[in-house]
N, C-alpha and C positions, 0 to 999 in steps of 0.2 A: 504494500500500500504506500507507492511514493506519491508525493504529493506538494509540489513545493518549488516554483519555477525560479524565485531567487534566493531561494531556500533551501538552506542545504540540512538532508535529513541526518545525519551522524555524527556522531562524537569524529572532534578532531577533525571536520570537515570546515574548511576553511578557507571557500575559495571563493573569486572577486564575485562581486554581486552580478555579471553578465553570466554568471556559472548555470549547470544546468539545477536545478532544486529535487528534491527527494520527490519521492512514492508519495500514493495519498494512507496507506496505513502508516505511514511515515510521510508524513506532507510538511511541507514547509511553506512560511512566509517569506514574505519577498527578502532580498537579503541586503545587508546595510550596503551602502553608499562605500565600494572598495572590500565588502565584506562576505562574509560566508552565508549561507542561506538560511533559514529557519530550519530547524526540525523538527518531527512531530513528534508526537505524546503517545504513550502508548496503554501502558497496563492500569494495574487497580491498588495505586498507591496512596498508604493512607496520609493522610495530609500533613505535614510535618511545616508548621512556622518559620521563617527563618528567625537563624538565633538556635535554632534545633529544637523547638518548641514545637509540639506535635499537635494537633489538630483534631479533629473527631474520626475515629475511626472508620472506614469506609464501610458501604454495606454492602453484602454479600448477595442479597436478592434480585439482582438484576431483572427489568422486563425482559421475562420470554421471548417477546419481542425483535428484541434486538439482536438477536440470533438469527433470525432470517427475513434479513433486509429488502426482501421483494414486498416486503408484508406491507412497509412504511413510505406508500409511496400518497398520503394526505396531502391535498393541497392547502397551505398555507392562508390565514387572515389574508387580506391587504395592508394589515399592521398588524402589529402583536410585539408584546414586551414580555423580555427573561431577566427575573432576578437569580443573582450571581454570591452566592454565599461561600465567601473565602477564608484563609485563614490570614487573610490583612482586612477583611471587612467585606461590604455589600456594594455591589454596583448593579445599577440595571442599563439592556440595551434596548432600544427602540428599533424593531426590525422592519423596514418598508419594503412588501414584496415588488413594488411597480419597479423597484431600484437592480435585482437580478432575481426574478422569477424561481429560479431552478434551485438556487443557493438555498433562497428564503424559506421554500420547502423541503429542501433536504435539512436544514438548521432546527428548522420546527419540530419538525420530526424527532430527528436526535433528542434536542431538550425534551420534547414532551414522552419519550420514554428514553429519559434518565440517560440517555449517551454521556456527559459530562460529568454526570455526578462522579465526586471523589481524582478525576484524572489532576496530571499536575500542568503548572506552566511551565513546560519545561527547555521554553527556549525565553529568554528575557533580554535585549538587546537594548540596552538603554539610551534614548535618544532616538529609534526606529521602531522596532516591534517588541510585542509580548505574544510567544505564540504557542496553541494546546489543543487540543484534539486529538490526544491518541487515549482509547478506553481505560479504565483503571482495570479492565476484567481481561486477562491475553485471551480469553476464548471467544468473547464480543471483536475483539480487535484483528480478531483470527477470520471472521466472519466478514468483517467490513474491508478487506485488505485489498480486493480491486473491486470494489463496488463506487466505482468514479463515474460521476455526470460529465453531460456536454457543458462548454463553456457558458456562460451568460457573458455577455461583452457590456464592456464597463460603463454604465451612465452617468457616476457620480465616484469625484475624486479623490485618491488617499489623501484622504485630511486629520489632523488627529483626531482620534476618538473613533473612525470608522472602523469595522470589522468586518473580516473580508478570507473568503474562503484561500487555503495556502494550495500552489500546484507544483507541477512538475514541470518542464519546459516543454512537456510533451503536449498537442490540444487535446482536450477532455480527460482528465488528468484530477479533479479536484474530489476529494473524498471525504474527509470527515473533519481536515486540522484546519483549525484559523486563524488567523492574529488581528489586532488590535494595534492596531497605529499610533504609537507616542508623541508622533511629531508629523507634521504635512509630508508625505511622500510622493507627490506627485508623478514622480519617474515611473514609479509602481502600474502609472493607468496604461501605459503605451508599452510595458516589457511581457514578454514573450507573447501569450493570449493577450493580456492587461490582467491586472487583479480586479476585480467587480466587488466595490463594498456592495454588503446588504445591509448595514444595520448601522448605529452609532450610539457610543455612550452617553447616557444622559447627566444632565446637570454637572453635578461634582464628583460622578463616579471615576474620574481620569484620577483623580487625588489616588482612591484604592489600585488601582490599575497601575500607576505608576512607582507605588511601593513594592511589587512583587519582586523576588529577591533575583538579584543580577550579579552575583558574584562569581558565578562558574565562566561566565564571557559565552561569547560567540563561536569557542572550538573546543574547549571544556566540557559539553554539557554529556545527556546521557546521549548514547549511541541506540538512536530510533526502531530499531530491529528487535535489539535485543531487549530494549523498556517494554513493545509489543508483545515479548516474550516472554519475559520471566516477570512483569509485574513489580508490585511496591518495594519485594525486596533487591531488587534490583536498584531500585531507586534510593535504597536507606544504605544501602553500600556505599558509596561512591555521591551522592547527592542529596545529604539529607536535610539541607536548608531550605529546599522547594517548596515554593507556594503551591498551594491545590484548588481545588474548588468542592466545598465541601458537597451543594446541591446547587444545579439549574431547574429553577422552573418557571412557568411559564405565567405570567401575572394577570390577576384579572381575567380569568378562565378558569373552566371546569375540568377544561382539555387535560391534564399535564394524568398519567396514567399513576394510578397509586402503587408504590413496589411493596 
C-alpha cells in the first residue's frame, strides 16, 4: 500500500521532494521543499504522549467492516465534520465533498468505521506536513494495502490547515494516508497528479496539530512496511514519543458505526 507522491514511505528515506512517494498502505505526503517524502502509518499503536507519556490504550474491537473494503463504498455528506481526539488534545476538520468527490468518500468512510482510531502521526515535518493513515490493526492495514482510488484533480490549494489524501507518483495511487499542511504548500497542487485537499482545520485546531511530536525528523521515523506489520510494538521500540489519535468521529451525526 504505497501511497505518497512527495512522500517518501520508509524509515531513512530521504530523498528530494521531486522523488517518487511511497504505497498507499504506506502512503505518503507530499515531501518538504528539498526533502524526503511523507510516510504512512501503519499498525494498532497504542498512543504514547511525547515526553513518553502514554495515552489510552487502543481498542481491540475493530468494525468488521473494515476488513472488507468493497463493503465501504457510502457516498459522503456534501459536508460533514471529524472530531480528532489526540494525545496533544482535540481538533476538528471541516470536510467539503464538492472540493475532491472521491477523497471525501473514501475519508468518510474510514472515520465513520473507526479507520483512525488509535493509528499514530507518524510522519511530523515541521514547517510542511503532519502525516497518518496507516491502521493501528496490521490485519485492517493488511486488507487496505492496494485498495487505491482514481485521482480527484485539485480544486483548492495546499494552504495551511488543508488535509489532503498522501500518493504515490504513480496516477490513482491514493489509499488511506493523509497529511495536514502546517504551512501554504502551494507547489503540492501542480506535482505529480497534484495533491487535492478535501477538508480543512477548523478554528484553533492548527495550535493541536502543530504540537505533534517532531523529533525523529524526516529520515528517522518508523519504516512504513514494517509499522503495517508488526503494529504498536513496533512502534514503542524505536518511536515511543509519537502522537496518536486516540478516536475519529464523525460530529453531529448518527453515522459514525458503534465498535
Amino acid at each position: 500500500m504505497t501511497a505518497a507522491v512527495v512522500l517518501n514511505s520508509c524509515k531513512k528515506q530521504s530523498e528530494p521532494a521531486q522523488s517518487a512517494a511511497p504505497e498507499q498502505p504506506k502512503a505518503e505526503a507530499p515531501a518538504q521543499p528539498s526533502a524526503a517524502a511523507p510516510a504512512p502509518a501503519e499498525t494498532k499503536p497504542e498512543p504514547a504522549a511525547a515526553g513518553g507519556k502514554k495515552g489510552a490504550e487502543p481498542a481491540h474491537n475493530y468494525v468488521k467492516e473494515l476488513l472488507i473494503p468493497a463493503k465501504l463504498k457510502e457516498k459522503a455528506p456534501e459536508t460533514y465534520k471529524v472530531r480528532f481526539d489526540t494525545t496533544r488534545g482535540e481538533f476538528v476538520i471541516t470536510v467539503t465533498r464538492a472540493w475532491a468527490p472521491l477523497e471525501a468518500d473514501r475519508f468518510y468512510n474510514l472515520v465513520k468505521h473507526h479507520f483512525y482510531d488509535n493509528a499514530a502521526f507518524f510522519r511530523v515535518v515541521p514547517n510542511f506536513v503532519v502525516q497518518f493513515g496507516i491502521s493501528a490493526n496490521p490485519a485492517v492495514s493488511a486488507a487496505w494495502q492496494h485498495v487505491e482510488m482514481k485521482d480527484d484533480p485539485p480544486s483548492q490549494t495546499n494552504k495551511r490547515g488543508t488535509i489532503t489524501f498522501a500518493q504515490t507518483g504513480s496516477p490513482n495511487s491514493r489509499g488511506t494516508q493523509v497529511f495536514i499542511n502546517l504551512k501554504d504548500n502551494p507547489r503540492l497542487d501542480h506535482m505529480a497528479q497534484g495533491f487535492a485537499p478535501f477538508g480543512i482545520v477548523d478554528g484553533n485546531g492548527m495550535n493541536v496539530v502543530e504540537m505533534m511530536y517532531d523529533g525523529y525528523g524526516d529520515s528517522s521515523g518508523p519504516d512504513q512496511d514494517q509499522l503495517a506489520k508488526q503494529g504498536d510494538p513496533y512502534l514503542r521500540k524505536g518511536w515511543p514519543k509519537l502522537d496518536h489519535i486516540k478516536s475519529a468521529t464523525l460530529v453531529g451525526t448518527s453515522d459514525s458505526v458503534k465498535q
